[in-house]
HTML snippet that shows the backbone in 3Dmol.js (N, CA, C, O; Angstrom):
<script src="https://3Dmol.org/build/3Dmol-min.js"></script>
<div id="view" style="width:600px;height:400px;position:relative"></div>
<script>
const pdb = `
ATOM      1  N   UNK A   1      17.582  -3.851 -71.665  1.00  0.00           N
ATOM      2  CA  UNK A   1      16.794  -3.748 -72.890  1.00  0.00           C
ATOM      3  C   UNK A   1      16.037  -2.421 -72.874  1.00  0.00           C
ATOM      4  O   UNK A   1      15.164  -2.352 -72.009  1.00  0.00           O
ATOM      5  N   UNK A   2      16.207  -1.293 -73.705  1.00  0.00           N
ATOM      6  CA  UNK A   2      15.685  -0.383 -73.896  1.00  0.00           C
ATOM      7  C   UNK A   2      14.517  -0.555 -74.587  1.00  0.00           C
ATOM      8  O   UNK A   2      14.526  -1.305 -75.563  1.00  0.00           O
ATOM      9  N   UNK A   3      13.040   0.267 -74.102  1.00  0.00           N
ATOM     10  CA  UNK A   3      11.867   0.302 -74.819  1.00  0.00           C
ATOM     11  C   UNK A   3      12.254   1.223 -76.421  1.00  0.00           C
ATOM     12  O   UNK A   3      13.132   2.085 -76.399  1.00  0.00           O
ATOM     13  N   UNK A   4      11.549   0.930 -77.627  1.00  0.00           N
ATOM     14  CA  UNK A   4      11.713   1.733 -78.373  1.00  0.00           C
ATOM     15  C   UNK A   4      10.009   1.808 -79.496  1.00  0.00           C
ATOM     16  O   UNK A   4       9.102   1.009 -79.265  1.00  0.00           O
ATOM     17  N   UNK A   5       9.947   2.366 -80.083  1.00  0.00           N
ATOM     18  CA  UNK A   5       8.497   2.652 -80.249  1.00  0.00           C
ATOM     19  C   UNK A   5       8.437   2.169 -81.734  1.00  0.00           C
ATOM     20  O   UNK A   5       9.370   2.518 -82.457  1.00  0.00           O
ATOM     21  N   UNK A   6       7.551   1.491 -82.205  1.00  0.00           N
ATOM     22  CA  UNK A   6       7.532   1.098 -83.349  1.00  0.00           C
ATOM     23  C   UNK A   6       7.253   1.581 -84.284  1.00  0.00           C
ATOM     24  O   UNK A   6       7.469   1.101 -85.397  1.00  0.00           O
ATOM     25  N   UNK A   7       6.654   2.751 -84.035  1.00  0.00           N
ATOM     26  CA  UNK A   7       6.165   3.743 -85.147  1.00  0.00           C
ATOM     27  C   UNK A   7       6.830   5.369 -84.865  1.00  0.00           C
ATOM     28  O   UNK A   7       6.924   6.010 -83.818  1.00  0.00           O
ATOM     29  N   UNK A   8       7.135   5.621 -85.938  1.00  0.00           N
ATOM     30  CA  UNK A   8       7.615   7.379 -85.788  1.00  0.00           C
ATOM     31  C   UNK A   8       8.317   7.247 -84.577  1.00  0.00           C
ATOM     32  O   UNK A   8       7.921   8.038 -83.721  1.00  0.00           O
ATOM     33  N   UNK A   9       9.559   6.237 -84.103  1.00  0.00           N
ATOM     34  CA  UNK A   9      10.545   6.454 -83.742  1.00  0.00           C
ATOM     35  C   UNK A   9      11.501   7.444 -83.961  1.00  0.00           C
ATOM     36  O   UNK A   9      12.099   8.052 -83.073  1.00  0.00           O
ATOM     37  N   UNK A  10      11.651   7.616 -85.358  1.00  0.00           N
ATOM     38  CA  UNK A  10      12.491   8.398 -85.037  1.00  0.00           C
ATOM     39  C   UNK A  10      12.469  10.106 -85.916  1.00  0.00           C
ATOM     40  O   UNK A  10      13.257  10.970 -86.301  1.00  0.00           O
ATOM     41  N   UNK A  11      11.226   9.857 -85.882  1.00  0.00           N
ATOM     42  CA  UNK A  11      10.100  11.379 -86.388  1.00  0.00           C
ATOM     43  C   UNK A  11      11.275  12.570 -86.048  1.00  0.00           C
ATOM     44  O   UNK A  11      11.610  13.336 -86.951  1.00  0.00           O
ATOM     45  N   UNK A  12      11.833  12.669 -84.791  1.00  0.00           N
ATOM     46  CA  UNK A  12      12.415  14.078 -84.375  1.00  0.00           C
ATOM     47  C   UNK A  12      14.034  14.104 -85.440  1.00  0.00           C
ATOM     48  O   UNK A  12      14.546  15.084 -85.981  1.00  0.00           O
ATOM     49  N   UNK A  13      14.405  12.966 -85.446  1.00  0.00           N
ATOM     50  CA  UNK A  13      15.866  13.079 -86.559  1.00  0.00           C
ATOM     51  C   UNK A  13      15.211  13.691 -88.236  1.00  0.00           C
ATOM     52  O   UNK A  13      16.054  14.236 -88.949  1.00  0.00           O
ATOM     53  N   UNK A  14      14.021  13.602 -88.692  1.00  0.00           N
ATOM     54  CA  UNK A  14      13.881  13.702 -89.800  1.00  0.00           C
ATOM     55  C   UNK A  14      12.949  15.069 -89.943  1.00  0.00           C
ATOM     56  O   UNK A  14      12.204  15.292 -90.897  1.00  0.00           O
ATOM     57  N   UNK A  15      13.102  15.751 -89.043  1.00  0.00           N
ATOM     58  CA  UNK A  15      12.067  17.611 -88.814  1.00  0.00           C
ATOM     59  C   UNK A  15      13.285  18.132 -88.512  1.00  0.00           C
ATOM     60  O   UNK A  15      14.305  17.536 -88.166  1.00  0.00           O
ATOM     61  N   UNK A  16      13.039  19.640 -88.720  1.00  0.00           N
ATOM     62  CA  UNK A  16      13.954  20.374 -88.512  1.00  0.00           C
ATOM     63  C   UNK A  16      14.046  20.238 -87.428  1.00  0.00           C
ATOM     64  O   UNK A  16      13.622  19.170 -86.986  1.00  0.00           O
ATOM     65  N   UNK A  17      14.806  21.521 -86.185  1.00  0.00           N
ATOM     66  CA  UNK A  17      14.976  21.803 -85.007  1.00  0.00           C
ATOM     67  C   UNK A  17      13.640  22.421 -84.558  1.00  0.00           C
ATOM     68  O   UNK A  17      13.047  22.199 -83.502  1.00  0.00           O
ATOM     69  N   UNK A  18      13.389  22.993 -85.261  1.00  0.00           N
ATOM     70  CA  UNK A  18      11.822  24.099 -85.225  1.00  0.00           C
ATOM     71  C   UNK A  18      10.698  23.505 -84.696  1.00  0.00           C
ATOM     72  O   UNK A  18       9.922  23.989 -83.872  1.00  0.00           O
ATOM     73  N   UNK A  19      10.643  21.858 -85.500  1.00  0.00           N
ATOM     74  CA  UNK A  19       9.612  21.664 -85.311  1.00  0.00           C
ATOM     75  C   UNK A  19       8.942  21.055 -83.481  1.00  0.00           C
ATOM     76  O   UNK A  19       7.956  20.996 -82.746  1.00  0.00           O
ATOM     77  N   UNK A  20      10.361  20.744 -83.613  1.00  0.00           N
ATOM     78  CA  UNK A  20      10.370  19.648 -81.830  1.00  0.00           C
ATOM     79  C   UNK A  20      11.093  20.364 -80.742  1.00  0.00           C
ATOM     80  O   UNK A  20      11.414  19.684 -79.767  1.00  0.00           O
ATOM     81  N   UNK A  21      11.437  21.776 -80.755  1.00  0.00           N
ATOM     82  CA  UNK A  21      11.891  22.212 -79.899  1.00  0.00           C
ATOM     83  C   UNK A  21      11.239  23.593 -79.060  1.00  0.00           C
ATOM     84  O   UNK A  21      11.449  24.790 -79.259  1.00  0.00           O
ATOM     85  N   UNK A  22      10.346  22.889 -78.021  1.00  0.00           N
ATOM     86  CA  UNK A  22       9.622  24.074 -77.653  1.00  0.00           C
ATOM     87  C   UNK A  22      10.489  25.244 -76.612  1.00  0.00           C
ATOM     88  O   UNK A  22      10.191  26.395 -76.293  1.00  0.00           O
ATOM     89  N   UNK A  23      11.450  24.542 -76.329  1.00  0.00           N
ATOM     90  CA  UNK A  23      12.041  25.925 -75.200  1.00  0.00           C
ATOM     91  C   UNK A  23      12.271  27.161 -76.035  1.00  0.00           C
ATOM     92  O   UNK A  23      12.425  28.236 -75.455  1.00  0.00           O
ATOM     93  N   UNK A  24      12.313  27.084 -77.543  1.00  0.00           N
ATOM     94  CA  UNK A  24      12.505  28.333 -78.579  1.00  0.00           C
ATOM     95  C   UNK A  24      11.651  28.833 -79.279  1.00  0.00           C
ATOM     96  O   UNK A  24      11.965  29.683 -80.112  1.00  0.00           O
ATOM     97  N   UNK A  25      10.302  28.409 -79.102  1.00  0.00           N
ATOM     98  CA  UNK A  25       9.177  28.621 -79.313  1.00  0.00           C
ATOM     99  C   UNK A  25       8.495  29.865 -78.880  1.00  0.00           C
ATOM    100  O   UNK A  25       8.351  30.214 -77.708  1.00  0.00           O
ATOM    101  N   UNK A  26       8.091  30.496 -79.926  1.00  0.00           N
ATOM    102  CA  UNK A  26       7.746  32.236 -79.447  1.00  0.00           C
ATOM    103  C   UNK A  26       6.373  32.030 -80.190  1.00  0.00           C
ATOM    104  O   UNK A  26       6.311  31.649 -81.359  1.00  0.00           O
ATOM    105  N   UNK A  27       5.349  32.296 -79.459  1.00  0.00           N
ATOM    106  CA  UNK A  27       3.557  32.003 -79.923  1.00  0.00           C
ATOM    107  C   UNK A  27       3.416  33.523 -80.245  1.00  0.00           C
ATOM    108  O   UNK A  27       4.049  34.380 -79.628  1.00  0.00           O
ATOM    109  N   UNK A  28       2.492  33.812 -81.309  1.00  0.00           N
ATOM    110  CA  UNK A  28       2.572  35.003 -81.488  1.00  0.00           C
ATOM    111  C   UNK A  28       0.775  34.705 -81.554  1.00  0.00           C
ATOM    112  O   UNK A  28       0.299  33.877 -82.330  1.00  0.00           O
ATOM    113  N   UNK A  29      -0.103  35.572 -80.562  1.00  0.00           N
ATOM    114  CA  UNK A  29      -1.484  35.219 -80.280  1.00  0.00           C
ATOM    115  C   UNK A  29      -2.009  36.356 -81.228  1.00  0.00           C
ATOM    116  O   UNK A  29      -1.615  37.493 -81.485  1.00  0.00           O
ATOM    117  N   UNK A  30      -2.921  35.682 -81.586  1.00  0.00           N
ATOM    118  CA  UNK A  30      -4.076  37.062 -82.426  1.00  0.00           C
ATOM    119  C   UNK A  30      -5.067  37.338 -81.749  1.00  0.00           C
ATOM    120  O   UNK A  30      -5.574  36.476 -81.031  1.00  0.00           O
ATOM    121  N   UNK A  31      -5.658  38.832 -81.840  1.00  0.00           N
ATOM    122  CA  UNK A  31      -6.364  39.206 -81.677  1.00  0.00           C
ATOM    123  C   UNK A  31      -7.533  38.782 -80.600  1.00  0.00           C
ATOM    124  O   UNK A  31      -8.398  38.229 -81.280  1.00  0.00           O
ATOM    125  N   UNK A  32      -7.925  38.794 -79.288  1.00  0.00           N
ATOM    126  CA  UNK A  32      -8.664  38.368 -78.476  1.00  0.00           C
ATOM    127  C   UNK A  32     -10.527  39.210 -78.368  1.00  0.00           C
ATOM    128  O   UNK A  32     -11.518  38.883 -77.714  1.00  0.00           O
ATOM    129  N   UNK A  33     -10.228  40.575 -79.543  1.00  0.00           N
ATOM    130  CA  UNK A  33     -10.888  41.142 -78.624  1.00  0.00           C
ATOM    131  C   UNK A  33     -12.651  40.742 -79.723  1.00  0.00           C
ATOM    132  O   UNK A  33     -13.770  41.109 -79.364  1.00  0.00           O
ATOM    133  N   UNK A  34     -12.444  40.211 -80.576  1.00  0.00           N
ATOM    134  CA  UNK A  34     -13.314  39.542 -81.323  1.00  0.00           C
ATOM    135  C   UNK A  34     -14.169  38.774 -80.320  1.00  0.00           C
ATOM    136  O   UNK A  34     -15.333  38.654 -80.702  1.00  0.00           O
ATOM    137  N   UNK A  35     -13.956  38.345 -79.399  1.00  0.00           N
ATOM    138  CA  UNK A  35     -14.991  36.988 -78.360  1.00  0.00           C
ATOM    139  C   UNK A  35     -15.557  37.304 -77.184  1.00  0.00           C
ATOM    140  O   UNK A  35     -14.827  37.661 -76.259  1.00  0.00           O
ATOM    141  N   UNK A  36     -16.865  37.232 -77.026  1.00  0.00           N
ATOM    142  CA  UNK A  36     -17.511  36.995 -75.785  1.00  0.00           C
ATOM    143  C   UNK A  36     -17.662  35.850 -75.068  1.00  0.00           C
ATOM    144  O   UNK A  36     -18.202  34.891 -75.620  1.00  0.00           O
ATOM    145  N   UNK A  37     -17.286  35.766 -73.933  1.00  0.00           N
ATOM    146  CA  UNK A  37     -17.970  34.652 -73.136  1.00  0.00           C
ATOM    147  C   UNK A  37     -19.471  34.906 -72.393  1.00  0.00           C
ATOM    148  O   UNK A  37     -20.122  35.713 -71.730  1.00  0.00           O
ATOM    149  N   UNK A  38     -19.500  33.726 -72.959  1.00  0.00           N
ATOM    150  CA  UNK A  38     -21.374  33.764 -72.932  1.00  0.00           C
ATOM    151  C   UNK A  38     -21.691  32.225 -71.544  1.00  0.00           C
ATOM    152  O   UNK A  38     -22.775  32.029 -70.994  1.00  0.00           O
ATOM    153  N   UNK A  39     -20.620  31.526 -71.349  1.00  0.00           N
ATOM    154  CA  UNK A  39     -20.993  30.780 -70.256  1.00  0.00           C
ATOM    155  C   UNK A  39     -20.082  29.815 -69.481  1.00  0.00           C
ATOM    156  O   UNK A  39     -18.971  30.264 -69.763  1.00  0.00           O
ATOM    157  N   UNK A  40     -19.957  29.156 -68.977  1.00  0.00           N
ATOM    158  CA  UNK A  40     -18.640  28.416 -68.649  1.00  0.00           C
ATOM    159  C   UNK A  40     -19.657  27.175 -68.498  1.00  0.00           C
ATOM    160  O   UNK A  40     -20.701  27.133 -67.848  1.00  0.00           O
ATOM    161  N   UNK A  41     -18.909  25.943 -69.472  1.00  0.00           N
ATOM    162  CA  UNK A  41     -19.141  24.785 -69.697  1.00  0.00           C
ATOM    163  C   UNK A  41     -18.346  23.974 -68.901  1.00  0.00           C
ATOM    164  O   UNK A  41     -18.850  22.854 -68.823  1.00  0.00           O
ATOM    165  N   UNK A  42     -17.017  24.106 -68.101  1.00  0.00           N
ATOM    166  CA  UNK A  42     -16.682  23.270 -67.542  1.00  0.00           C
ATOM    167  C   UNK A  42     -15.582  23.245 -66.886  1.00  0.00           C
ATOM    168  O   UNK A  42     -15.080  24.333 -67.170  1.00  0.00           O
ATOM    169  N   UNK A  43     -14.748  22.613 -66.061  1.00  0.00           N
ATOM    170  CA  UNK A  43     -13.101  22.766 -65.882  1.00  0.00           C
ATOM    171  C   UNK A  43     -12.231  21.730 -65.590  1.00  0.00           C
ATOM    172  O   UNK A  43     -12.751  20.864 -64.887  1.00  0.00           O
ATOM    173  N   UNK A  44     -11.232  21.559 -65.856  1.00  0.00           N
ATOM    174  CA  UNK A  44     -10.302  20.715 -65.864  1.00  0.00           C
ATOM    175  C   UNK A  44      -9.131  21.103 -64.450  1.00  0.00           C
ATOM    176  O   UNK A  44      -9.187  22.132 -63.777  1.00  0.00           O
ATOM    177  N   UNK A  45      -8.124  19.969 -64.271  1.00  0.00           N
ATOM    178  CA  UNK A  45      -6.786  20.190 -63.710  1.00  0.00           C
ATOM    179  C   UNK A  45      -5.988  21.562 -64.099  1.00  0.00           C
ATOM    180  O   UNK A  45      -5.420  22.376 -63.371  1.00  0.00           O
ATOM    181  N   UNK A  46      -6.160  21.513 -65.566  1.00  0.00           N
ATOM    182  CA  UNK A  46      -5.336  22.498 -65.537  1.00  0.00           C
ATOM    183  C   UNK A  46      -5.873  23.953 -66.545  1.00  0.00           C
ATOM    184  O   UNK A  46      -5.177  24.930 -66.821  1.00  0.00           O
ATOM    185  N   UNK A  47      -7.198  23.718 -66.919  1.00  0.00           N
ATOM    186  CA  UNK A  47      -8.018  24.716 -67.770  1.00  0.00           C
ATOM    187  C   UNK A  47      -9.413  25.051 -67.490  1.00  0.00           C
ATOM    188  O   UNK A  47     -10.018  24.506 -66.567  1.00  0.00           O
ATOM    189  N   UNK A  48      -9.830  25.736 -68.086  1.00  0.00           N
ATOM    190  CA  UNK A  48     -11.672  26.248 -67.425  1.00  0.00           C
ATOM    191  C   UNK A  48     -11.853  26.283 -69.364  1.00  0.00           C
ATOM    192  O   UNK A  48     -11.177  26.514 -70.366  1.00  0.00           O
ATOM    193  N   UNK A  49     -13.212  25.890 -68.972  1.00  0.00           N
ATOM    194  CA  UNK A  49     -14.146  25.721 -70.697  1.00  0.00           C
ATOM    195  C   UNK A  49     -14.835  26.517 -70.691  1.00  0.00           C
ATOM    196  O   UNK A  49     -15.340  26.604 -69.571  1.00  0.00           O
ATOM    197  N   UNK A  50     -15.325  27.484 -71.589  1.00  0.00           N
ATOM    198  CA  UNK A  50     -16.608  28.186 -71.841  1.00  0.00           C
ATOM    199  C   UNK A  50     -16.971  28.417 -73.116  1.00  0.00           C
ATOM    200  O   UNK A  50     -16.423  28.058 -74.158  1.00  0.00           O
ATOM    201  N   UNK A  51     -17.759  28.929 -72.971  1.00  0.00           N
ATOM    202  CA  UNK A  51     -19.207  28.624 -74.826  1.00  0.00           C
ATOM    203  C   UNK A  51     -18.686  30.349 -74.946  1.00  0.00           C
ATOM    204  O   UNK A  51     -18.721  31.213 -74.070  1.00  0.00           O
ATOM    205  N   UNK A  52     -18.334  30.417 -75.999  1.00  0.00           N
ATOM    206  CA  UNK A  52     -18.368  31.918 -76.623  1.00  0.00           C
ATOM    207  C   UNK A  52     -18.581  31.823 -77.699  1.00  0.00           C
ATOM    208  O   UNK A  52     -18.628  30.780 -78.352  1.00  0.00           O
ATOM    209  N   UNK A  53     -18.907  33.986 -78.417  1.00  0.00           N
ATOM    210  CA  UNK A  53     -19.448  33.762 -79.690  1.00  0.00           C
ATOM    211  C   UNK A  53     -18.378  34.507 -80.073  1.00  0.00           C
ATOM    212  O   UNK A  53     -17.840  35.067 -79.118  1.00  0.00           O
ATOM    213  N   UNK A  54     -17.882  34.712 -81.122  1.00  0.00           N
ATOM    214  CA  UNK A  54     -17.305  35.415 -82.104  1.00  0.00           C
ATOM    215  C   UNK A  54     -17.684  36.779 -82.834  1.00  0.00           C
ATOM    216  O   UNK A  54     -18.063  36.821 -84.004  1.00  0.00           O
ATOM    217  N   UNK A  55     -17.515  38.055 -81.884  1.00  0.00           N
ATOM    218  CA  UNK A  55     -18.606  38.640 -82.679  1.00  0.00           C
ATOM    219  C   UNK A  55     -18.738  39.619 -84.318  1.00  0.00           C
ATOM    220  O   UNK A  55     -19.549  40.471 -84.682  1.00  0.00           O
ATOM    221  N   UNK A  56     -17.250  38.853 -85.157  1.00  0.00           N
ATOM    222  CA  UNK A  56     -17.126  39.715 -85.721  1.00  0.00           C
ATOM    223  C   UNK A  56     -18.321  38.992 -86.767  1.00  0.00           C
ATOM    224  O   UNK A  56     -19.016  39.625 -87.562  1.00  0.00           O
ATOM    225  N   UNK A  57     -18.363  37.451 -86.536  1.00  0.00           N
ATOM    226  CA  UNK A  57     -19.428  36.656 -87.523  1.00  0.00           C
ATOM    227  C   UNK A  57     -20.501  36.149 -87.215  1.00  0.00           C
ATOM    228  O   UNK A  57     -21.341  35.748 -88.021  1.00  0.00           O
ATOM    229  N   UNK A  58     -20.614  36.102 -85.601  1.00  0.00           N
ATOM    230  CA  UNK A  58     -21.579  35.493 -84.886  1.00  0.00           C
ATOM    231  C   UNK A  58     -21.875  34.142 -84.736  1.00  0.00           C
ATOM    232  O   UNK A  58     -23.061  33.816 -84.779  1.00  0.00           O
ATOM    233  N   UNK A  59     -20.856  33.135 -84.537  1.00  0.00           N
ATOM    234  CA  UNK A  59     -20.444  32.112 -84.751  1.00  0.00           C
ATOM    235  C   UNK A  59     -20.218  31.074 -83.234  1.00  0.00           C
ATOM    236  O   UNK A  59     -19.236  31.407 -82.570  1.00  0.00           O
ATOM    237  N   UNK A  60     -20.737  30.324 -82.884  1.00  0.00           N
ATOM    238  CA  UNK A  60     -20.639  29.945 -81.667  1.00  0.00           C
ATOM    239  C   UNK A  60     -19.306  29.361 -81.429  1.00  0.00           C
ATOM    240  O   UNK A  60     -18.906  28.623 -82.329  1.00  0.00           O
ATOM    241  N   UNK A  61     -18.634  29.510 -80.547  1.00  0.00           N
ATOM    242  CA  UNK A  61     -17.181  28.508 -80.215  1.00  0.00           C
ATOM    243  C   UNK A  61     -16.703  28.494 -78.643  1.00  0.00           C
ATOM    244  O   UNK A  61     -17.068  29.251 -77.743  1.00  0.00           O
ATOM    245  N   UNK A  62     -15.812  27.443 -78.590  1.00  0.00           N
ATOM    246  CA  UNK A  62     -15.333  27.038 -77.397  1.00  0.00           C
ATOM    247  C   UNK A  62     -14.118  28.184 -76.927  1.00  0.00           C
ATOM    248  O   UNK A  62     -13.581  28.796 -77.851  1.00  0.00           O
ATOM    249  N   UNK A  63     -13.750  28.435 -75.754  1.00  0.00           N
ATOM    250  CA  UNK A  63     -12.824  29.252 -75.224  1.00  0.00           C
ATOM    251  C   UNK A  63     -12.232  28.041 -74.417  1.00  0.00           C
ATOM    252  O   UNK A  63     -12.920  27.211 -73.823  1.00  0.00           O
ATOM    253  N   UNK A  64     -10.989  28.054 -74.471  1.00  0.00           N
ATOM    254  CA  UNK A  64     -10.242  26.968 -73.169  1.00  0.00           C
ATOM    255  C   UNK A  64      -9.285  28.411 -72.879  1.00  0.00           C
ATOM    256  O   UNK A  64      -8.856  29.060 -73.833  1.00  0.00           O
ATOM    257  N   UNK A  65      -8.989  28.853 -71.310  1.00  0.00           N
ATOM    258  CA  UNK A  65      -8.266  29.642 -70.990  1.00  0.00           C
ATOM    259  C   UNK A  65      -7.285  28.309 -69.819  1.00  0.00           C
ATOM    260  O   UNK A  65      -7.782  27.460 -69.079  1.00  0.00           O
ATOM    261  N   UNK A  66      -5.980  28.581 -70.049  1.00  0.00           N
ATOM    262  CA  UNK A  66      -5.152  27.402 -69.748  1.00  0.00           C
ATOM    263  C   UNK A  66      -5.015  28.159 -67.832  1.00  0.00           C
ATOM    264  O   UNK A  66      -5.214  29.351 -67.597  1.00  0.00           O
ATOM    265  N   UNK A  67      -4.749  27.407 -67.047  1.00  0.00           N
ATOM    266  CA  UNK A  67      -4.680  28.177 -65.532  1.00  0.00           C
ATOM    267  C   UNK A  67      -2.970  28.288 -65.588  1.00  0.00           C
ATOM    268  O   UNK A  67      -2.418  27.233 -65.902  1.00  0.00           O
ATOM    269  N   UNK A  68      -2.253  29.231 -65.369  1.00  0.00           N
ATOM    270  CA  UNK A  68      -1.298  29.172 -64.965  1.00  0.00           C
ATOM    271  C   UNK A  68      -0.683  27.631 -63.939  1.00  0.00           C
ATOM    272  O   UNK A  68      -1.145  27.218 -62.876  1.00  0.00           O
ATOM    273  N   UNK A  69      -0.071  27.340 -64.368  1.00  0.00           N
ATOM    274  CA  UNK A  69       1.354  26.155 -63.413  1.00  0.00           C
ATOM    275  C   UNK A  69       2.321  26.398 -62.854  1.00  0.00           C
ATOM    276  O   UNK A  69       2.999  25.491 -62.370  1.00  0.00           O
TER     277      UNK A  69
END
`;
const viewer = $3Dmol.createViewer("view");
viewer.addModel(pdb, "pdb");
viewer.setStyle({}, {cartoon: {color: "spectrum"}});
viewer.zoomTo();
viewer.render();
</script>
């Protein structure tokens, strides 16, 4: 007896290829140089948290920098 999921089973037949296929996935990052880090709030398994501002608006926000795997 195979498990099967009762909801959005079968979500990936009805999206393109695009949407569910990350090995073809090319991230195109913007602009970094807008942010200061102003403190480190915390860290995870696999990320570090810190409080930064934004300085083109002065806007407080979170930074997650992911650690290499």
């Amino acid at each position: 007896l195979r498990n099967r999921a009762r909801v959005y089973c079968d979500v990936n037949q009805h999206r393109p290829r695009e949407y569910w296929n990350y090995e073809n996935l090319t991230v195109q990052w913007g602009d970094q140089d807008d942010y200061e880090i102003v403190r480190k709030l915390g860290r995870g398994k696999y990320s570090e948290v810190f409080e930064g501002v934004n300085l083109a608006n002065n806007e407080r926000c979170v930074v997650k920098i992911l650690k290499p795997v």
